[in-house]
C-alpha positions in Angstrom: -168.7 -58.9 -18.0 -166.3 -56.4 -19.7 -167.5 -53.5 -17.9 -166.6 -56.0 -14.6 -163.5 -56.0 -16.0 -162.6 -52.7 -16.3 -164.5 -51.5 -13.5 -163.4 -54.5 -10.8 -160.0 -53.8 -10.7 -160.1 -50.4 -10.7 -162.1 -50.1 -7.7 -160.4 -52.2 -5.5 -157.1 -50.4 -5.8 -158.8 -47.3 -5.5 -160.6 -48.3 -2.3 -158.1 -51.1 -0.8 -154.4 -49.4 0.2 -153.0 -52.6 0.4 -152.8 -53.0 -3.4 -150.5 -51.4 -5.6 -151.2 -47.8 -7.0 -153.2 -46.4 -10.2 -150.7 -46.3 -12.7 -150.0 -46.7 -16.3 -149.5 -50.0 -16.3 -152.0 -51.3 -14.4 -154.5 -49.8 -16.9 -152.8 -51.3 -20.0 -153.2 -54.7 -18.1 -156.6 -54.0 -17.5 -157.4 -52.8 -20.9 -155.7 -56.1 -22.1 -157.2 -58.5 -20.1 -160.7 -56.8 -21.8 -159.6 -56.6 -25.2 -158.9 -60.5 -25.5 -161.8 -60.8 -23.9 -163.6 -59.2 -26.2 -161.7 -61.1 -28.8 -161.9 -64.6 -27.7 -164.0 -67.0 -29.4 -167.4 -68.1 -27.6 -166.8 -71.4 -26.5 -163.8 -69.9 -24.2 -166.4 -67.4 -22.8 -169.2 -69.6 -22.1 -166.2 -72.1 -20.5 -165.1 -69.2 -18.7 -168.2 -67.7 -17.8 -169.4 -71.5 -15.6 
């Protein structure tokens, strides 16, 4: 799931034009959005994960 994370978002605004570019930000987002991941009790993943 995490490496989906990183990986997802990465890929589709390398391979799509019509998103915005590869910047700084974008990777602090995406970095973010997998730390509190990473962070978050179970019970949000598994309600997540369904």
């Amino acid at each position: 799931m995490v490496c989906d994370l990183l990986v997802g978002p990465l890929l589709a605004r390398a391979l799509l034009p019509l998103t915005a570019p590869l910047d700084d930000q974008f990777a602090r987002q995406t970095a973010q959005v997998a730390l509190d991941y990473l962070t978050a009790d179970s019970s949000a993943k598994l309600a997540h994960a369904r």
